[in-house]
N, C-alpha and C positions, 0 to 999 in steps of 0.2 A: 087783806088781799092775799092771795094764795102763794103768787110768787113772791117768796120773803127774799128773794137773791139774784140777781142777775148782777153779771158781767161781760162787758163785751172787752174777752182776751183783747184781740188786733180785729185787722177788716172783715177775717176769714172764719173767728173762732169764736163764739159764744158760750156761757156756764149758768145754767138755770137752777136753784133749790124753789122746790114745789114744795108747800104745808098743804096736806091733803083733809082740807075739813068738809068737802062737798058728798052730796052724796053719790054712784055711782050713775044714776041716769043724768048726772051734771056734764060728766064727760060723752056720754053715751050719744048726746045731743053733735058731738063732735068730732069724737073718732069713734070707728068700730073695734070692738072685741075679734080681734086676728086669731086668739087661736083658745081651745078648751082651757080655759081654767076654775075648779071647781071653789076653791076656798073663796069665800066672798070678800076679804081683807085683802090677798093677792093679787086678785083680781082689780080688785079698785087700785091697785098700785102700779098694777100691768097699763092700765086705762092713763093715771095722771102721767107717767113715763111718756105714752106716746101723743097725750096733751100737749104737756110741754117742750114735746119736742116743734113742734107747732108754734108754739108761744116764741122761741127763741127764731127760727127760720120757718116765717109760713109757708113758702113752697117748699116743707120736707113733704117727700112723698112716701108716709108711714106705709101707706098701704102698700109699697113694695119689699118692707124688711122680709130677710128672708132669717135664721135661725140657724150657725153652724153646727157641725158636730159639738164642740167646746160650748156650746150654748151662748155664745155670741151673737149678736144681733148684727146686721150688717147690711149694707144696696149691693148688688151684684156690680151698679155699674160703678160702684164708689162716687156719687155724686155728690156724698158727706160721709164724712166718716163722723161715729158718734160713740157713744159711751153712756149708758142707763144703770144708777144704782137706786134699791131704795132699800128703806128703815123705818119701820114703823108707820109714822104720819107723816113720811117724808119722803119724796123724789127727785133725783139729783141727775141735770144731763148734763153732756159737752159734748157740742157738735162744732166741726169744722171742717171745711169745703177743699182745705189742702193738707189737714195733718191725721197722723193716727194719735188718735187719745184714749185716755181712761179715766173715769172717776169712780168715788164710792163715797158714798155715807155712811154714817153709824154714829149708832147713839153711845155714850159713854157708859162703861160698864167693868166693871171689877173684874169680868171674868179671860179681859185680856190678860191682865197683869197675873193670876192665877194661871194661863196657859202661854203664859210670856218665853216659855224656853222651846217650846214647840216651832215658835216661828219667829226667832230673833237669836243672831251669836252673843255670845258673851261679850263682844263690843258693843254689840247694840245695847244691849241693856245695860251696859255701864253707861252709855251714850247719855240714854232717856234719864236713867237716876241723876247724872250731873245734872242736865237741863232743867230738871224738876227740882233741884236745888238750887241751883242758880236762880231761875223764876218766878221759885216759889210757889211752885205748879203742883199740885196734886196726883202722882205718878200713874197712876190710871186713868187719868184725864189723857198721858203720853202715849202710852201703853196702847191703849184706843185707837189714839191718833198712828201710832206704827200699821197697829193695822191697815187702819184703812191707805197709811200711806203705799203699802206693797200690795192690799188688793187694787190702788187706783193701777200698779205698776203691771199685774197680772192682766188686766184688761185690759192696758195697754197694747202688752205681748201677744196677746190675742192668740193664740195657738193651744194652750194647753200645755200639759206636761211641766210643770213649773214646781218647785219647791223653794216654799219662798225662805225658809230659813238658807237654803244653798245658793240660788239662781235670784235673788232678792235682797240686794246689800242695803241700807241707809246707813251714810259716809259722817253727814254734818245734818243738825237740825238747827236752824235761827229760827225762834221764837220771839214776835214782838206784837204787843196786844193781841189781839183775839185770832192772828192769823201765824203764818211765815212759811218758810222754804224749809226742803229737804237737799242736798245733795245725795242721789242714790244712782246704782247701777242696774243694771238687767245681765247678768251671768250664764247666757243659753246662749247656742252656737256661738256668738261672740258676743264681748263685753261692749254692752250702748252706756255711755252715761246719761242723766236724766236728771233735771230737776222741776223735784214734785212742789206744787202750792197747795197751802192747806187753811183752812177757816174753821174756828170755833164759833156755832151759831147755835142757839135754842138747845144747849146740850146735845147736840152733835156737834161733828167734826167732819167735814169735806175735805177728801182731798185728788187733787186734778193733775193731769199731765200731757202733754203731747210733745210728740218728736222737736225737735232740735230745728 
């Protein structure tokens, strides 16, 4: 089955991972192509995004998204707020009817931990190296997972202008089986604190947030 992942946060919030193994006239039977996209892997990603977002809340009403400058997807009337990542063979939402969220996926990959200084302080990465000894985790597995834990944070923010090494703290990471929490910040006009949820699934790594 397609959807390898649901959750239902509370009343108001749902978290969907899509394995994308259909092929594009699979979706096409059910949502429309809203806007030019030429690469055909994209494209089929753009498609299961606005699937599943269907799957989680069938009255979303895709066909109103609109697209901001920051390239954020959004309803003008706020009737959900939601969050669309993908990765490869995979699409990741979170929608919910009274919070601002964000998520992101991503497949595990050496080449965070090689550009680890670009977008993490020198606490953070002592952070991740102890966790990954402690856990016995393989540091690019963490590394990854930072990632995606401050892109979930950056969509959250939703505005733009972000530098996630400055404006992007992670405080605490718990780690326990295949998931756990972040304690992080958001550091732009004032400090929000935040804690993100994260899942190790099919060699990715989800990780989700909304407001307080």
């Amino acid at each position: 089955m397609p959807l390898v992942y649901q959750q239902n946060i509370n009343q108001h919030s749902r978290l969907g991972l899509w394995h994308i193994t259909e092929p594009e006239s699979f979706f096409l039977q059910e949502v429309p192509l809203q806007r030019s996209i030429t690469h055909p892997h994209k494209r089929l990603q753009h498609l299961a995004g606005r699937r599943l977002l269907r799957e989680l809340f069938p009255d979303f009403p895709y066909n109103l998204i609109r697209i901001a400058d920051t390239r954020k997807p959004f309803l003008e009337n706020e009737a959900y707020h939601f969050s669309i990542s993908h990765c490869g063979d995979y699409a990741a939402v979170l929608v919910s009817r009274t919070e601002r969220v964000g998520v992101d996926v991503e497949a595990e990959t050496w080449r965070t931990e090689k550009v680890k200084h670009r977008f993490l302080l020198p606490n953070e990465i002592q952070l991740i190296e102890t966790v990954a000894a402690e856990k016995n985790i393989v540091p690019v597995q963490l590394f990854t997972l930072a990632w995606s834990i401050k892109e979930a944070l950056y969509k959250w923010y939703g505005s733009g202008e972000i530098d996630f090494k400055e404006h992007l703290r992670i405080h605490t990471l718990q780690v326990q089986d295949n998931g756990g929490t972040a304690a992080c910040q958001v550091l732009k006009q004032h400090a929000v604190a935040l804690q993100v949820h994260f899942l190790f699934i099919g060699g990715n790594c989800i990780s989700w947030v909304k407001s307080s």
